[in-house]
CHARMM internal coordinates of N, CA and C (Angstrom, degrees):
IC EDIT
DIST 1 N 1 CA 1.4577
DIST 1 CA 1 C 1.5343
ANGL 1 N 1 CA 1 C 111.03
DIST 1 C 2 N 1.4451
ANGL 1 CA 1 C 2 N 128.20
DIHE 1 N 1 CA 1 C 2 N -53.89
DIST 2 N 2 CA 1.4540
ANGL 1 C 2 N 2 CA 147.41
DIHE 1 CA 1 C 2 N 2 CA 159.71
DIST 2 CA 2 C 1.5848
ANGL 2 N 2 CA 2 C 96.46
DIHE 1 C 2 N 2 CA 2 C -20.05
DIST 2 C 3 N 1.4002
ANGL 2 CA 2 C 3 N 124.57
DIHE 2 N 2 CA 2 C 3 N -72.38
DIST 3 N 3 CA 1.4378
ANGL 2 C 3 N 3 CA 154.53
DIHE 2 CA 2 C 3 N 3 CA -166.60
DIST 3 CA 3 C 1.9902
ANGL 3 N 3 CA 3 C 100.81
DIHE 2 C 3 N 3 CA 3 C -46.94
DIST 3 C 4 N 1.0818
ANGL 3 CA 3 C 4 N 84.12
DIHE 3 N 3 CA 3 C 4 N -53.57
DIST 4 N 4 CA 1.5783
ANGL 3 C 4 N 4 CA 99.96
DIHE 3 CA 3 C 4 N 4 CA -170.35
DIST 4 CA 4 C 1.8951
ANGL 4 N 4 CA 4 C 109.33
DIHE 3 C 4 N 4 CA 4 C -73.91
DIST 4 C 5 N 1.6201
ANGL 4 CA 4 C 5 N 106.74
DIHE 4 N 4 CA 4 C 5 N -30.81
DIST 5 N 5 CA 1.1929
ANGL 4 C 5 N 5 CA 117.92
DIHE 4 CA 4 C 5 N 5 CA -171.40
DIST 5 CA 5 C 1.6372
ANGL 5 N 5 CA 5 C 92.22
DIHE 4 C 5 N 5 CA 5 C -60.77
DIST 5 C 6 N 2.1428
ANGL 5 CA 5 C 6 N 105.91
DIHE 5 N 5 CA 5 C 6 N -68.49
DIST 6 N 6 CA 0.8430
ANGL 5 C 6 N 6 CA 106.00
DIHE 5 CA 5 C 6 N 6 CA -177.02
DIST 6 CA 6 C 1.7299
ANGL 6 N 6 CA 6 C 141.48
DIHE 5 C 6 N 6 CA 6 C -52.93
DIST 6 C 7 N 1.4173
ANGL 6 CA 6 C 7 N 123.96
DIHE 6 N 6 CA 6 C 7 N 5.10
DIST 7 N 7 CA 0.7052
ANGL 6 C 7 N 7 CA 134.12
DIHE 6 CA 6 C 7 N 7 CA -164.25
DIST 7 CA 7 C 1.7437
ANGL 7 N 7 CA 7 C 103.39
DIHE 6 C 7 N 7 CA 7 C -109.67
DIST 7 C 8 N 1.4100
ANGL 7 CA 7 C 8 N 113.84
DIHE 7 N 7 CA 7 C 8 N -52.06
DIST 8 N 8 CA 1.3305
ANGL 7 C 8 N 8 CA 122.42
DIHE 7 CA 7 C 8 N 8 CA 167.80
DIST 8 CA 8 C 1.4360
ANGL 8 N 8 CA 8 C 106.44
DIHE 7 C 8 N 8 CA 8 C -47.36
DIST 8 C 9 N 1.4069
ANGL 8 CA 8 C 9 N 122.80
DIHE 8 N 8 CA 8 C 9 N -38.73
DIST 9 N 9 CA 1.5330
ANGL 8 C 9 N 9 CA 125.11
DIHE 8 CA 8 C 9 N 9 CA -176.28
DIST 9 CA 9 C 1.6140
ANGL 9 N 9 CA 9 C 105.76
DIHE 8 C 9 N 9 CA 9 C -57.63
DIST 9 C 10 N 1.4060
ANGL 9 CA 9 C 10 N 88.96
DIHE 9 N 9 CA 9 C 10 N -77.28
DIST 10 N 10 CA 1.5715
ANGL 9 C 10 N 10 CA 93.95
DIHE 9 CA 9 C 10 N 10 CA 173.79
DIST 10 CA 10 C 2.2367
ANGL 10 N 10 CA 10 C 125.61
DIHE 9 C 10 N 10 CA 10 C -33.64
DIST 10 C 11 N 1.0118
ANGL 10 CA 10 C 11 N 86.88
DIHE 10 N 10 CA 10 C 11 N -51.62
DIST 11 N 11 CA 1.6148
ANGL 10 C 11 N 11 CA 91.94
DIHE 10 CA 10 C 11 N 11 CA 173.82
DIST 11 CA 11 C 1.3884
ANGL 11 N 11 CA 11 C 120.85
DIHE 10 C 11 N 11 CA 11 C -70.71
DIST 11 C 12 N 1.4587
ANGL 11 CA 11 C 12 N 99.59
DIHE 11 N 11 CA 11 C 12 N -16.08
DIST 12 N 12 CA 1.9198
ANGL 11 C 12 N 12 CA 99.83
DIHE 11 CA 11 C 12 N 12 CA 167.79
DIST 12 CA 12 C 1.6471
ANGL 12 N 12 CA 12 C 127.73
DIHE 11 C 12 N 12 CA 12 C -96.88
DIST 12 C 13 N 1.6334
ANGL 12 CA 12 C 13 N 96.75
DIHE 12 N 12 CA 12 C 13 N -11.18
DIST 13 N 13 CA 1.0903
ANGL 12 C 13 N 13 CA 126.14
DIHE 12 CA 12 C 13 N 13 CA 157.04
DIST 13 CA 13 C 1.4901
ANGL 13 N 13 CA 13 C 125.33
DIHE 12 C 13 N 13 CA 13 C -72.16
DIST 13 C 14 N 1.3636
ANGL 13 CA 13 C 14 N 116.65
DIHE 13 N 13 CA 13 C 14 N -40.53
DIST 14 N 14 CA 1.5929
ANGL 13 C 14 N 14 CA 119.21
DIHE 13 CA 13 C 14 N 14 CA 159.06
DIST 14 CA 14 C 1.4233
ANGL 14 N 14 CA 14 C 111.44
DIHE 13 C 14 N 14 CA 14 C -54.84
DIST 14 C 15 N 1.6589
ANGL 14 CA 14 C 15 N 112.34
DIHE 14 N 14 CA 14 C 15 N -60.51
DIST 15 N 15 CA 1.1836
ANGL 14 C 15 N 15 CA 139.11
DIHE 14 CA 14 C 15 N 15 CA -160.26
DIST 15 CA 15 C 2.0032
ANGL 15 N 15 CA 15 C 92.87
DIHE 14 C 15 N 15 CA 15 C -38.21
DIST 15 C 16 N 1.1923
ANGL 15 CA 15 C 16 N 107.14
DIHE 15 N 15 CA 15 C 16 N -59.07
DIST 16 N 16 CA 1.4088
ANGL 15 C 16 N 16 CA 135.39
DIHE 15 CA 15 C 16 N 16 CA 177.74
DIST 16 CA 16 C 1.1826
ANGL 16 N 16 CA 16 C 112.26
DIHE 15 C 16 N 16 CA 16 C -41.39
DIST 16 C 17 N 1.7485
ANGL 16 CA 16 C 17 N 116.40
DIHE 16 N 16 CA 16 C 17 N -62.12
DIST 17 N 17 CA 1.5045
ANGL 16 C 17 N 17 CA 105.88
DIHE 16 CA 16 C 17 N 17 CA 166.83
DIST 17 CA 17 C 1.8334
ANGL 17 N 17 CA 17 C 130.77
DIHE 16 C 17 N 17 CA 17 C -77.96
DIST 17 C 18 N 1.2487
ANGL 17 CA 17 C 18 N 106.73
DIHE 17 N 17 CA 17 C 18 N -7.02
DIST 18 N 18 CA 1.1963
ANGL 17 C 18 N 18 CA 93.61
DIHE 17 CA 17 C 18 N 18 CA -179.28
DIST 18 CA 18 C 1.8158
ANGL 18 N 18 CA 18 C 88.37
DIHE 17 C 18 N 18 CA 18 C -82.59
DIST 18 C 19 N 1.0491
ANGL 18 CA 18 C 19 N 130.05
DIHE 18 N 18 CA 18 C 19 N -37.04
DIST 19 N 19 CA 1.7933
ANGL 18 C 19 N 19 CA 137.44
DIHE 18 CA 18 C 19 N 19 CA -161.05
DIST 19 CA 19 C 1.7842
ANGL 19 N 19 CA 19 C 94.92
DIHE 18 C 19 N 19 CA 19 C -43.63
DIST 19 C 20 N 1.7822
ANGL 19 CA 19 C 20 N 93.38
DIHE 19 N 19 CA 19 C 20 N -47.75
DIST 20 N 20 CA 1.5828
ANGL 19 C 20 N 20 CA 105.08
DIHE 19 CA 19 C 20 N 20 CA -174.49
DIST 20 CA 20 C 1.6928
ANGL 20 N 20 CA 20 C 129.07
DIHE 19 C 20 N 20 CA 20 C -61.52
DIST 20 C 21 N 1.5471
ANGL 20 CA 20 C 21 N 87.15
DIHE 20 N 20 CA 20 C 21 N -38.74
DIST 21 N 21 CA 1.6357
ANGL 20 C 21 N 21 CA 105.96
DIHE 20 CA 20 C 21 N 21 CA 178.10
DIST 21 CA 21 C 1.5831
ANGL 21 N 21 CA 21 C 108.94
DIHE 20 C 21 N 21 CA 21 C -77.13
DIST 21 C 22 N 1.7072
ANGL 21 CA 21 C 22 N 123.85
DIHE 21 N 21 CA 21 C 22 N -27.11
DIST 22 N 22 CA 1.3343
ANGL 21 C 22 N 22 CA 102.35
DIHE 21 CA 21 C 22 N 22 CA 159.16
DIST 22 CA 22 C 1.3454
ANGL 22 N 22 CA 22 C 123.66
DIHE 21 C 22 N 22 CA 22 C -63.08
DIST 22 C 23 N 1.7035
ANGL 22 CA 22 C 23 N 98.46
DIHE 22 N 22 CA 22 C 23 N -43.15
DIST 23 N 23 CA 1.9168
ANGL 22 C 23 N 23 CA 93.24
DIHE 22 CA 22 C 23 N 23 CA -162.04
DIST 23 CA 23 C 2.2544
ANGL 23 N 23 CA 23 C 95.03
DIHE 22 C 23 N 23 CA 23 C -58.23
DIST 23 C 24 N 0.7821
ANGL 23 CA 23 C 24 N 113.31
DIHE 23 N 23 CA 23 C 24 N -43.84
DIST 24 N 24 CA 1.2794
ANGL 23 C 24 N 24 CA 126.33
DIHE 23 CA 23 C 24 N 24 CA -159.30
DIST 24 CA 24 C 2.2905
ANGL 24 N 24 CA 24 C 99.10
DIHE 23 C 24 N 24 CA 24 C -50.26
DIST 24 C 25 N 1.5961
ANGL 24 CA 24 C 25 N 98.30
DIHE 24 N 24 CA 24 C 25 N -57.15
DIST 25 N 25 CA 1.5295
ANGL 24 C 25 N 25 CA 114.35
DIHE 24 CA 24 C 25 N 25 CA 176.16
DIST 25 CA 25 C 1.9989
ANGL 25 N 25 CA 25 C 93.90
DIHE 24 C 25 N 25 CA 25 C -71.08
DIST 25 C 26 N 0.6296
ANGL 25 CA 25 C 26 N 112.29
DIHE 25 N 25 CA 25 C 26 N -21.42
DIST 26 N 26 CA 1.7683
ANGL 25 C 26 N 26 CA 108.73
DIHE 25 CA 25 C 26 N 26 CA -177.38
DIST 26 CA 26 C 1.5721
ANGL 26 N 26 CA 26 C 104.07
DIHE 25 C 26 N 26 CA 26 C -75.46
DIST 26 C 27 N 1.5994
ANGL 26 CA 26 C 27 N 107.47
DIHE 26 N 26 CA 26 C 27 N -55.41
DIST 27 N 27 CA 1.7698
ANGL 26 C 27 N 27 CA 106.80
DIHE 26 CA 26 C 27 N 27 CA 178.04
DIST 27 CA 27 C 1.2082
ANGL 27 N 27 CA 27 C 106.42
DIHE 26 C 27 N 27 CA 27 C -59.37
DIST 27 C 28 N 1.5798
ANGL 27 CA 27 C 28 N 143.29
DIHE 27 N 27 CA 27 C 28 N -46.50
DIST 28 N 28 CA 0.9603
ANGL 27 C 28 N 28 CA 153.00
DIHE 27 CA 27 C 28 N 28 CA -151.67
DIST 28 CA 28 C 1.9255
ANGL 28 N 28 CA 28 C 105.00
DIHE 27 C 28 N 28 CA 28 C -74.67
DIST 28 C 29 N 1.3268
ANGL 28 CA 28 C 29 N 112.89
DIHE 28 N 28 CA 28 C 29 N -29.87
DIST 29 N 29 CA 1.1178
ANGL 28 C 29 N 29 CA 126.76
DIHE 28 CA 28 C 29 N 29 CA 174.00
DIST 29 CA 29 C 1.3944
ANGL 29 N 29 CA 29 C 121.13
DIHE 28 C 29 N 29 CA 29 C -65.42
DIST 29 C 30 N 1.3691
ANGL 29 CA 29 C 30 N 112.73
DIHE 29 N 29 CA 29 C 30 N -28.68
DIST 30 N 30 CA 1.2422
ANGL 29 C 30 N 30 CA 146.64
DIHE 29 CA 29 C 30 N 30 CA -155.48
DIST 30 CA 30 C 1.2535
ANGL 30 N 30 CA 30 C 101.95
DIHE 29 C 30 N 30 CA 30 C -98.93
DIST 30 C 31 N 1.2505
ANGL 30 CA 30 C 31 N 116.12
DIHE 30 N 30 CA 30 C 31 N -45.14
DIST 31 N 31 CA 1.6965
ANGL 30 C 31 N 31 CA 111.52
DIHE 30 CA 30 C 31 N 31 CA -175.06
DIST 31 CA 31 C 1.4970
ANGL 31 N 31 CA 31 C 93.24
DIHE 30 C 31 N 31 CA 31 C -100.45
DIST 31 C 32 N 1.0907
ANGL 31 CA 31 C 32 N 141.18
DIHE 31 N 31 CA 31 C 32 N -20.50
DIST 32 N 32 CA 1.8326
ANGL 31 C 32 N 32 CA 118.63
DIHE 31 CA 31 C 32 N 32 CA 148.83
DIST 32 CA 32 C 1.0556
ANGL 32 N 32 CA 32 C 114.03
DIHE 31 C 32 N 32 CA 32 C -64.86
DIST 32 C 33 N 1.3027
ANGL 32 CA 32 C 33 N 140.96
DIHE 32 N 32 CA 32 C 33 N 9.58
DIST 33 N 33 CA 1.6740
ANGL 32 C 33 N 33 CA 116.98
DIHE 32 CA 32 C 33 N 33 CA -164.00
DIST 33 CA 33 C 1.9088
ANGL 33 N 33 CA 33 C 79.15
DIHE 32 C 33 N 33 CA 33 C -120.09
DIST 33 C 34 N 1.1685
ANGL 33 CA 33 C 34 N 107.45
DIHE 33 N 33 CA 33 C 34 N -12.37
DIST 34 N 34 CA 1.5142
ANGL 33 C 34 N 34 CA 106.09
DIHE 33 CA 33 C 34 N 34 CA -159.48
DIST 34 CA 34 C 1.7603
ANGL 34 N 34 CA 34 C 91.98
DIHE 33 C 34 N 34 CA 34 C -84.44
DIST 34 C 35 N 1.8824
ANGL 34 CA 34 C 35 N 107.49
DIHE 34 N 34 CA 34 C 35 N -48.03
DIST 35 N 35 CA 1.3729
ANGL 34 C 35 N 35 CA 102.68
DIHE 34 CA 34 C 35 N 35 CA -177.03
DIST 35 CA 35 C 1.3643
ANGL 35 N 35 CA 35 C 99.42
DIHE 34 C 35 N 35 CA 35 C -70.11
DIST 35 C 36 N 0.9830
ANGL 35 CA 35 C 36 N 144.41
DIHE 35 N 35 CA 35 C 36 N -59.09
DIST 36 N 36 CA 1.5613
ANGL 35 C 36 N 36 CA 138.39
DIHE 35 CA 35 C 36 N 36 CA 171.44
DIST 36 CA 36 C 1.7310
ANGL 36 N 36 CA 36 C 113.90
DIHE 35 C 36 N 36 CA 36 C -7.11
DIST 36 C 37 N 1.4316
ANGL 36 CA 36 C 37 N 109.57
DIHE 36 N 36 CA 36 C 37 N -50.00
DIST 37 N 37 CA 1.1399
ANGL 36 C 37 N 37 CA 125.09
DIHE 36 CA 36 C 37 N 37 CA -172.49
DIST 37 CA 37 C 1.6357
ANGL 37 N 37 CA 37 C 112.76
DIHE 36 C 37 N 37 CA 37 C -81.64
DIST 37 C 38 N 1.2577
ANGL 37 CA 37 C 38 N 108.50
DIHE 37 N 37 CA 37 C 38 N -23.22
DIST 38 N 38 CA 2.2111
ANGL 37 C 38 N 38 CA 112.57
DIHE 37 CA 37 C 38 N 38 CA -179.75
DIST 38 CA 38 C 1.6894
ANGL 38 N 38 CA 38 C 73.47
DIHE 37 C 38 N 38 CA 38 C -95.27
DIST 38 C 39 N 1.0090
ANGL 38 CA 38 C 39 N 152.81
DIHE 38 N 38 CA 38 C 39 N -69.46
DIST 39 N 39 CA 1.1192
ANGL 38 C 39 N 39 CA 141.07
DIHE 38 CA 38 C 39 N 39 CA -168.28
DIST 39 CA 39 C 1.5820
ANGL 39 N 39 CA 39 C 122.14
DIHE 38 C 39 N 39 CA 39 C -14.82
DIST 39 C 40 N 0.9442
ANGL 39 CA 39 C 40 N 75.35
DIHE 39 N 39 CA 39 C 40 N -67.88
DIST 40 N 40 CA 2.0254
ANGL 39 C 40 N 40 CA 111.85
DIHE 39 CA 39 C 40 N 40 CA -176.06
DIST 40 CA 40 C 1.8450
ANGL 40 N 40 CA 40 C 99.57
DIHE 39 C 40 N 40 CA 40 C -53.15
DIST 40 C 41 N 1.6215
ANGL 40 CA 40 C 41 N 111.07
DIHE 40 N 40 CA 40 C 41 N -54.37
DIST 41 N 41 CA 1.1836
ANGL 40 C 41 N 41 CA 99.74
DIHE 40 CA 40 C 41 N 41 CA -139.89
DIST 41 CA 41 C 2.1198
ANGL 41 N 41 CA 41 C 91.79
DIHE 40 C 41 N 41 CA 41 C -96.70
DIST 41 C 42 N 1.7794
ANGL 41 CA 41 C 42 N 98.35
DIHE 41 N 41 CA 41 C 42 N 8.10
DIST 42 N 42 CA 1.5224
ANGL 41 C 42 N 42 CA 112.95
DIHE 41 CA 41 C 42 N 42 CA 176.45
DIST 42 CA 42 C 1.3601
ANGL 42 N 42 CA 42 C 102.36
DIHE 41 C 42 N 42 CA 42 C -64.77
DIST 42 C 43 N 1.6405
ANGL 42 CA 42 C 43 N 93.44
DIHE 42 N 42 CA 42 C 43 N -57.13
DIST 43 N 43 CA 1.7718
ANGL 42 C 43 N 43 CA 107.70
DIHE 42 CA 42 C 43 N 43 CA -165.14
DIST 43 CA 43 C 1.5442
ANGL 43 N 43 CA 43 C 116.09
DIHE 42 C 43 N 43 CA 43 C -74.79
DIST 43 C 44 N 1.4845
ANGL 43 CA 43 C 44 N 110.54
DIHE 43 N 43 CA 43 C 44 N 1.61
DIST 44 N 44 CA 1.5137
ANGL 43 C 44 N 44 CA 116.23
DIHE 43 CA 43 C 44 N 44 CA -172.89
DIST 44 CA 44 C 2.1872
ANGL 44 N 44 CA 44 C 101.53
DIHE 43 C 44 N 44 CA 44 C -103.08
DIST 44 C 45 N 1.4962
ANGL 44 CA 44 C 45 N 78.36
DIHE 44 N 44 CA 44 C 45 N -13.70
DIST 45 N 45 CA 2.0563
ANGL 44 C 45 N 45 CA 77.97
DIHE 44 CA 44 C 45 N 45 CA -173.53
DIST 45 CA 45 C 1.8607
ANGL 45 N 45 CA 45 C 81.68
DIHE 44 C 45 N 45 CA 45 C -101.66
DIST 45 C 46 N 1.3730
ANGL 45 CA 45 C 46 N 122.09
DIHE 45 N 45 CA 45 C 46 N -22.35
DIST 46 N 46 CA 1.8752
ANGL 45 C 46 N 46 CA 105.70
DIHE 45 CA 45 C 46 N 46 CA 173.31
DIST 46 CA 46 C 1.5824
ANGL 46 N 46 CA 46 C 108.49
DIHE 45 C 46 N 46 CA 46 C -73.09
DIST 46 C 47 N 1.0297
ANGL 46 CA 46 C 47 N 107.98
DIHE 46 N 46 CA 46 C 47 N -27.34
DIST 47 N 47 CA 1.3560
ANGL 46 C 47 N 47 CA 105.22
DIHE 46 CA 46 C 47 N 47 CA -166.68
DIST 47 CA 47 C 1.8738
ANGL 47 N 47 CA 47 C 107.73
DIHE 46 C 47 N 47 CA 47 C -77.27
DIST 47 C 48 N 0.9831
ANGL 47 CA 47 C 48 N 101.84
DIHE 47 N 47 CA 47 C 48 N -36.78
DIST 48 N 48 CA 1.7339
ANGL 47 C 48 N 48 CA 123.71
DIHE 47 CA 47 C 48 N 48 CA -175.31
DIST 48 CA 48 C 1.2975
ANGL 48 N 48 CA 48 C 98.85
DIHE 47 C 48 N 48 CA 48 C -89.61
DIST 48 C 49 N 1.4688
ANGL 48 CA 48 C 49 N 155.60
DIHE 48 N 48 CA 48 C 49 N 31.33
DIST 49 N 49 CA 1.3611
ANGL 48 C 49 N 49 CA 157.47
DIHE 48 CA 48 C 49 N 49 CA 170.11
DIST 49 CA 49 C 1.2449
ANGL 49 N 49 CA 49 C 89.09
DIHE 48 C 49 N 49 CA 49 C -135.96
DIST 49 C 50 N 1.5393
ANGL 49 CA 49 C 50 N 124.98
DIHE 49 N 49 CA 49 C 50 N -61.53
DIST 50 N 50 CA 1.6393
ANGL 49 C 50 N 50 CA 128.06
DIHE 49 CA 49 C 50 N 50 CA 175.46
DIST 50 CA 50 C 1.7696
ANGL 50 N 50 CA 50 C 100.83
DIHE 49 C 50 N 50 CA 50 C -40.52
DIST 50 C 51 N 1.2204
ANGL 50 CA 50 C 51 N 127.21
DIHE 50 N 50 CA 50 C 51 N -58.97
DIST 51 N 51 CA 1.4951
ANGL 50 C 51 N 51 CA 121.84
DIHE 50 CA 50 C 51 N 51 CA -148.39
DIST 51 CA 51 C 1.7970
ANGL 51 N 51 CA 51 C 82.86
DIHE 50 C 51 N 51 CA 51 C -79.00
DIST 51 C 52 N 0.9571
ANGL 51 CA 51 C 52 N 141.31
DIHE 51 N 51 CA 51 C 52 N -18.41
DIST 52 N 52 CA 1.8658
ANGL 51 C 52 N 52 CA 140.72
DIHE 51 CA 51 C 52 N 52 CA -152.05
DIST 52 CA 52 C 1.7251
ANGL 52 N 52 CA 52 C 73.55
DIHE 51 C 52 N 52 CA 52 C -87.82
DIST 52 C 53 N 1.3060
ANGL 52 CA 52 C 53 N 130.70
DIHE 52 N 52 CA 52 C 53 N -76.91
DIST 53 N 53 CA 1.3752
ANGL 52 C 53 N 53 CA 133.40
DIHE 52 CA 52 C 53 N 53 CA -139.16
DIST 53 CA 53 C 1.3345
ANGL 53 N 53 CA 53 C 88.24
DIHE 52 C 53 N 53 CA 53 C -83.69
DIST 53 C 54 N 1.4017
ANGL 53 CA 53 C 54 N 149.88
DIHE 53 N 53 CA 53 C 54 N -2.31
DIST 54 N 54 CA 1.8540
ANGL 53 C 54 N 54 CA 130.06
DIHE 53 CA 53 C 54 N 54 CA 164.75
DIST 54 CA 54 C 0.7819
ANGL 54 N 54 CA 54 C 100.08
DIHE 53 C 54 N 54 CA 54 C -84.67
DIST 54 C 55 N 1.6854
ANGL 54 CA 54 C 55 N 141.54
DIHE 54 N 54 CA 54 C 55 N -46.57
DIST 55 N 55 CA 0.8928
ANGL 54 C 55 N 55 CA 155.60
DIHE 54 CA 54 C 55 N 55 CA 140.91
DIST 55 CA 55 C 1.8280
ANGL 55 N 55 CA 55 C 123.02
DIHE 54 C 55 N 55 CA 55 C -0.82
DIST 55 C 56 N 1.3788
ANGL 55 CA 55 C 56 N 108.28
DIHE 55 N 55 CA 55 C 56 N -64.96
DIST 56 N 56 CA 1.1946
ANGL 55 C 56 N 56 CA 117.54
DIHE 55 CA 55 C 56 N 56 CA 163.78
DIST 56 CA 56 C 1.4304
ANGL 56 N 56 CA 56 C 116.00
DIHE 55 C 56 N 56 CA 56 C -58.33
DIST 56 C 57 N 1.5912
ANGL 56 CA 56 C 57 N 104.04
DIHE 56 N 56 CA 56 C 57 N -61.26
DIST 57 N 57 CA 1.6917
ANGL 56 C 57 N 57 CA 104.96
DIHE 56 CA 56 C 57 N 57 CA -172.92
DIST 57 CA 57 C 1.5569
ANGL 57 N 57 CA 57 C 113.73
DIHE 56 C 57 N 57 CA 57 C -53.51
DIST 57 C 58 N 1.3740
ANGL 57 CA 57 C 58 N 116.21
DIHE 57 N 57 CA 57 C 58 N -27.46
DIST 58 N 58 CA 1.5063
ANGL 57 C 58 N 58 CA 106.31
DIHE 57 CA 57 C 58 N 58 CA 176.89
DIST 58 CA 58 C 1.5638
ANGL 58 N 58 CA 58 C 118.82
DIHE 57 C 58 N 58 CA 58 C -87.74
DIST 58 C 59 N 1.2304
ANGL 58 CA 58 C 59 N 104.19
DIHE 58 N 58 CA 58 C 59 N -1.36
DIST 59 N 59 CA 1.8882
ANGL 58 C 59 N 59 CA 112.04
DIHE 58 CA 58 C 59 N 59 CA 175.20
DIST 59 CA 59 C 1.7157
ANGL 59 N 59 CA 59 C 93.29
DIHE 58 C 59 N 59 CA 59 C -73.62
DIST 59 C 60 N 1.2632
ANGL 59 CA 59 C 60 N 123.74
DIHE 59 N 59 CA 59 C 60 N -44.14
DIST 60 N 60 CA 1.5480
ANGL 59 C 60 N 60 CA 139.93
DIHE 59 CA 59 C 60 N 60 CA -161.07
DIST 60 CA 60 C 1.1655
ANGL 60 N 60 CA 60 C 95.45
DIHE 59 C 60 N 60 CA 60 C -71.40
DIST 60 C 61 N 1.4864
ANGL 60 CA 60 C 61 N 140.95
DIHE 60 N 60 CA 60 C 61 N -19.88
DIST 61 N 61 CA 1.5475
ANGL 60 C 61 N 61 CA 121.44
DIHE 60 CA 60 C 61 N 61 CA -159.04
DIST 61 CA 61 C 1.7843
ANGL 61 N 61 CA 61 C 90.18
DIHE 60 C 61 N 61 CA 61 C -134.70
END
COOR INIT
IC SEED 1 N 1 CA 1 C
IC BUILD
C-alpha cells in the first residue's frame, strides 16, 4: 500500500511539472505571438509612409 502511495505521489508530482512547463511554454507563446503582432503592425506603418513618400516623389516629377 506504502509502495502504491509512493508512486501515486510521484506521478502527481510529474503530473505538476509537466502542468507547469505547459502554462510556462503557453505564456511564452503568447508573448511571441504578441511581438509577432508590434512586428507586423511596425512594417505595416513602414510600408504606408514608404507608399506616402513614392507617392509624393512622383507628384514632384
Amino acid at each position: 500500500m506504502q509502495e502504491s502511495s509512493s508512486t501515486s505521489a510521484e506521478i502527481s508530482a510529474s503530473v505538476q511539472e509537466v502542468d507547469s512547463t505547459i502554462n510556462e511554454l503557453s505564456s511564452k507563446a503568447m508573448e511571441g505571438s504578441n511581438n509577432a503582432n508590434q512586428f507586423k503592425e511596425k512594417a505595416t506603418e513602414v510600408k504606408r509612409n514608404s507608399q506616402y513618400a513614392i507617392d509624393k516623389t512622383r507628384q514632384m516629377h
